[in-house]
C-alpha positions as CSV (number, residue, x, y, z in Angstrom):
1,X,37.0,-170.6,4.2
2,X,39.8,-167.9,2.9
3,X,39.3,-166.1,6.2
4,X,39.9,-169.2,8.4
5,X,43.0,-170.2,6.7
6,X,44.2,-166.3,6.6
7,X,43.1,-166.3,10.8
8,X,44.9,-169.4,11.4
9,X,48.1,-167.9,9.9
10,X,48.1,-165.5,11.5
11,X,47.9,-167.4,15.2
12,X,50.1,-169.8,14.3
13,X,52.9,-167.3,13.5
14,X,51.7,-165.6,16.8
15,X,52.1,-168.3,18.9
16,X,55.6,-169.2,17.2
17,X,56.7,-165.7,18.1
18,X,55.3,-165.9,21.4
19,X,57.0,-169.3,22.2
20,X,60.5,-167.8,21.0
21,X,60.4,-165.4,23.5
22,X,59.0,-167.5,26.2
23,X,62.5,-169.3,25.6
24,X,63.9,-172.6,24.5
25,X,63.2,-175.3,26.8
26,X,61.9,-178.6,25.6
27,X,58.3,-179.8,27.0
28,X,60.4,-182.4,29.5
29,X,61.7,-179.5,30.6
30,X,59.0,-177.0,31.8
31,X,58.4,-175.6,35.2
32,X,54.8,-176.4,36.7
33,X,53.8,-172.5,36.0
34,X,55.3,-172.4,32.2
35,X,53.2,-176.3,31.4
36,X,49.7,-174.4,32.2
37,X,50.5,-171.0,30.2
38,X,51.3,-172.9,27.8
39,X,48.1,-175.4,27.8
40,X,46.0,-172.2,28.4
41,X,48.2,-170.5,24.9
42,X,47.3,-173.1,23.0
43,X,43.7,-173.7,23.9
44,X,43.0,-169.7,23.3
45,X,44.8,-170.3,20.0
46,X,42.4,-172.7,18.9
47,X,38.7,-170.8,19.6
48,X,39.5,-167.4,17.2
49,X,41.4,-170.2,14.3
50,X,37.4,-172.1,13.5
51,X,35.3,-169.9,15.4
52,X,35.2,-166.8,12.7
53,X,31.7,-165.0,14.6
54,X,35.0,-164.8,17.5
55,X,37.0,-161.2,17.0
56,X,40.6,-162.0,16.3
57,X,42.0,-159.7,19.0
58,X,39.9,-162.3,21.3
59,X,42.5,-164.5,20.5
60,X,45.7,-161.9,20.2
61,X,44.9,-160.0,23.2
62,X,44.7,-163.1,26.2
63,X,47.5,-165.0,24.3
64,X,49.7,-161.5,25.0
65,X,48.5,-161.3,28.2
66,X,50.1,-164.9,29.1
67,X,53.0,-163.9,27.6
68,X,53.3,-160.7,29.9
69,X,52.4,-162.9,32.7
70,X,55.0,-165.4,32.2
71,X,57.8,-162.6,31.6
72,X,56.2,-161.1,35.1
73,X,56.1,-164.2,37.1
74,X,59.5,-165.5,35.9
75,X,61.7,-162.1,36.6
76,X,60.0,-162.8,40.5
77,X,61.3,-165.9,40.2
78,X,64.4,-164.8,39.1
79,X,64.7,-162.0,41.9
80,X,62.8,-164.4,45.0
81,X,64.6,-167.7,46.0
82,X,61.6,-167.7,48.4
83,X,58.8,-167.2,45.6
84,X,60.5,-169.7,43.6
85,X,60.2,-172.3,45.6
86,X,56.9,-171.9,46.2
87,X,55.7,-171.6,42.4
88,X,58.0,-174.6,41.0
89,X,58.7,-176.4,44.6
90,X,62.6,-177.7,45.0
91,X,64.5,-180.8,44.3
92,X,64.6,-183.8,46.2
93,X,66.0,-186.7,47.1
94,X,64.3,-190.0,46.4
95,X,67.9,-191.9,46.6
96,X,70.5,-191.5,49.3
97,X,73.7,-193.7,50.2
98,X,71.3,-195.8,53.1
99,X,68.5,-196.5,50.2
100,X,65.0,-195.3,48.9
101,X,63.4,-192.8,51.0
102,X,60.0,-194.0,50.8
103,X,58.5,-191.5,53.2
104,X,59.8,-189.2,49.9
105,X,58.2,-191.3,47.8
106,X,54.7,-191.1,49.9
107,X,55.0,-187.5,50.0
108,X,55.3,-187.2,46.3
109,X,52.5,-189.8,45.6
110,X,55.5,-191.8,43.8
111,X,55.6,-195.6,43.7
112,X,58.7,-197.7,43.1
113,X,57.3,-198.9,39.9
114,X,57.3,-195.2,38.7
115,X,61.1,-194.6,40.4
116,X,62.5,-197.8,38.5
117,X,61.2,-196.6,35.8
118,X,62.5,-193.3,36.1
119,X,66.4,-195.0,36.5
120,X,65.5,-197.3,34.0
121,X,65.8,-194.3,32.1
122,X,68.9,-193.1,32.9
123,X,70.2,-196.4,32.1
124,X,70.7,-197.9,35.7
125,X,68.6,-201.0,36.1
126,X,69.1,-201.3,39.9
127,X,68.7,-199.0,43.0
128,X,71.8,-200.0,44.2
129,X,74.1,-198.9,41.5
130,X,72.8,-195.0,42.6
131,X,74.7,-193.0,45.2
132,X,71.9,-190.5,45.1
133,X,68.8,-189.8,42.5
134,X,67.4,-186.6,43.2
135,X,63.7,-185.7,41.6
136,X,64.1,-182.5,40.3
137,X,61.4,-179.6,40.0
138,X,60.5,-180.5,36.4
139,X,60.1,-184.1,37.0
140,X,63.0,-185.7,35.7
141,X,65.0,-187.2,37.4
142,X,69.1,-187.1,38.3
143,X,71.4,-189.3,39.4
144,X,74.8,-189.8,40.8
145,X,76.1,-192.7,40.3
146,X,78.5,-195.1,42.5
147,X,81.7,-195.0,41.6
148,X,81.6,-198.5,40.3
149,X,78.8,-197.7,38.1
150,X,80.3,-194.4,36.8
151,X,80.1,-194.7,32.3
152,X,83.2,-196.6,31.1
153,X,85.9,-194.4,28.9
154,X,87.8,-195.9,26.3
155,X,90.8,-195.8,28.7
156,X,88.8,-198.0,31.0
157,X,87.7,-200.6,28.6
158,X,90.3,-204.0,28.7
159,X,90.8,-207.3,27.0
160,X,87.4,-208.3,27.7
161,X,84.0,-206.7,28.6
162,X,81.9,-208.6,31.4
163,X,78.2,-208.7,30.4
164,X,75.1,-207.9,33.3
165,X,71.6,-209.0,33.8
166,X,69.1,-206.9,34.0
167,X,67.4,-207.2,37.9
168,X,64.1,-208.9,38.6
169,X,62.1,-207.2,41.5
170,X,61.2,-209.8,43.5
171,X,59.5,-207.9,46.2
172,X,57.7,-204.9,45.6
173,X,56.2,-202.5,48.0
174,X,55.1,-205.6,50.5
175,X,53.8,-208.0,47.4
176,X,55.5,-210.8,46.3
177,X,56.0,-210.9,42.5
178,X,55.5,-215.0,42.1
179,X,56.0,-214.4,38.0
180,X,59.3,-212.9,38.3
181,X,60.7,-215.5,41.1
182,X,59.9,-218.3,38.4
183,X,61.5,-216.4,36.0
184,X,64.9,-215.8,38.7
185,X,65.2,-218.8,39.3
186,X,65.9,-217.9,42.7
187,X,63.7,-220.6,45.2
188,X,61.1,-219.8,47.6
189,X,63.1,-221.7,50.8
190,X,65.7,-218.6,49.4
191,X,63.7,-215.6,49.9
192,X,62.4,-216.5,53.1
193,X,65.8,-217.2,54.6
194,X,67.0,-214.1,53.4
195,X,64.3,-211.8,54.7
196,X,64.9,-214.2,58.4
197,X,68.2,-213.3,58.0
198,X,67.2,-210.0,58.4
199,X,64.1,-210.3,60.5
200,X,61.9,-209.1,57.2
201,X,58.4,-210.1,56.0
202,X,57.3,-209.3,52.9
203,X,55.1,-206.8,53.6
204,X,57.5,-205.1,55.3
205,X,59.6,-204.7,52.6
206,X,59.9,-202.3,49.9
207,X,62.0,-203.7,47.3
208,X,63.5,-206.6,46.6
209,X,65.6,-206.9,43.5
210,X,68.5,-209.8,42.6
211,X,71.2,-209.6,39.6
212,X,73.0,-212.7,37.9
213,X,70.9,-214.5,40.7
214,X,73.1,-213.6,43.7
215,X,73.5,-209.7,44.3
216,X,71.0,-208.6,46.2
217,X,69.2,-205.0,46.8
218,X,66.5,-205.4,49.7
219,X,64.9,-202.5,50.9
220,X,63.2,-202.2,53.8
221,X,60.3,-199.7,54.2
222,X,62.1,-197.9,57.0
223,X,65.4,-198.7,57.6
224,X,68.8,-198.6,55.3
225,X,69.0,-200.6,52.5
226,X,70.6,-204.0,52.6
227,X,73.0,-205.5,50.3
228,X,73.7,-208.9,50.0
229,X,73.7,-212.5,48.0
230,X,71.8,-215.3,48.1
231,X,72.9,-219.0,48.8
232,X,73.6,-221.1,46.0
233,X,71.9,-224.0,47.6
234,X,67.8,-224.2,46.5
């Protein structure tokens, strides 16, 4: 028993070393390469900590060898804009001024539920509040803002503060979300006019979303998106 606690002391000050000099980036933030050395680091960790029939340098000696790896594989990275790309990918665009790039989104095996999350997130509750969102190599997410949606300053703030609704997705990815038009308030007659209007189906529409139960974000699957309100009349 003494040796087991005195081997896993000795790992676990290891590994805190070693993860001090790997750097200080939160989890969130790891490159695709940095996630796996560190899955493989801790599962090595764990074999010499129980198994005592297991030398100790079984353990010491590969979780050194990651760390080498990682300092090797990161000064390429540093050096190759070419090798870096490659290893981590590159940034892209999920949001531009016309819409939601779904061919993006197929690409990256990302669904709109998982993008509106993702801006949920951020704190914007609509795709059309975004100038662009960019998916970075990490997996978060950035945005850009409109200018109308930019944070508030003190200097900004008046007599009176308006409140918002959050948006109900009406339409998503060619289904019709029959819950959340109940819950709208926003009729049948309604949607189907609108996506006339437009010469839309549902299934040929990405995203439908409506705030305060007029403004309007419909995306269609490949063309800009289309901002507008519906009529008051049911």
């Amino acid at each position: 028993m003494l040796t087991v606690f005195i081997r896993s002391i000795i790992i676990y000050v290891l590994l805190i070393i070693v993860i001090r000099l790997m750097g200080k980036r939160q989890i969130g933030e790891l490159q695709p390469f940095e996630f796996v050395i560190t899955l493989v680091i801790a599962e090595v960790a764990c074999i010499p900590m129980s198994d005592t029939s297991i030398p100790l340098s079984h353990g010491i000696i590969p979780i050194f060898t990651l760390f080498i790896l990682h300092l090797f594989i990161t000064k390429i990275a540093k050096a190759s804009v070419k090798f870096r790309r490659v290893l981590n990918g590159k940034p892209v665009i999920v949001i531009n001024p016309q819409g939601i790039d779904n061919k993006v989104l197929d690409k990256l095996d990302f669904d709109i539920n998982d993008l509106l999350a993702s801006i949920r997130a951020q704190g914007y509750f609509s795709p059309a509040e975004i100038q662009y969102a960019i998916l970075e190599t990490n997996g978060k997410i950035s945005i850009m803002p409109k200018a109308a949606n930019k944070a508030a300053t003190v200097g900004d703030i008046k007599d009176f503060v308006t409140e918002s609704e959050i948006p109900y997705t009406l339409i998503c990815e060619g289904k019709l979300m029959q819950e959340n038009v109940k819950l709208s308030g926003i009729a049948q007659v309604q949607i189907d006019e609108l996506l006339n209007k437009h010469s839309l189906t549902v299934k040929n529409t990405l995203l439908l979303t409506v705030n305060e139960k007029t403004i309007i974000y419909l995306q269609p699957y490949n063309a800009p998106a289309i901002y507008d309100k519906f009529s008051e009349a049911c």
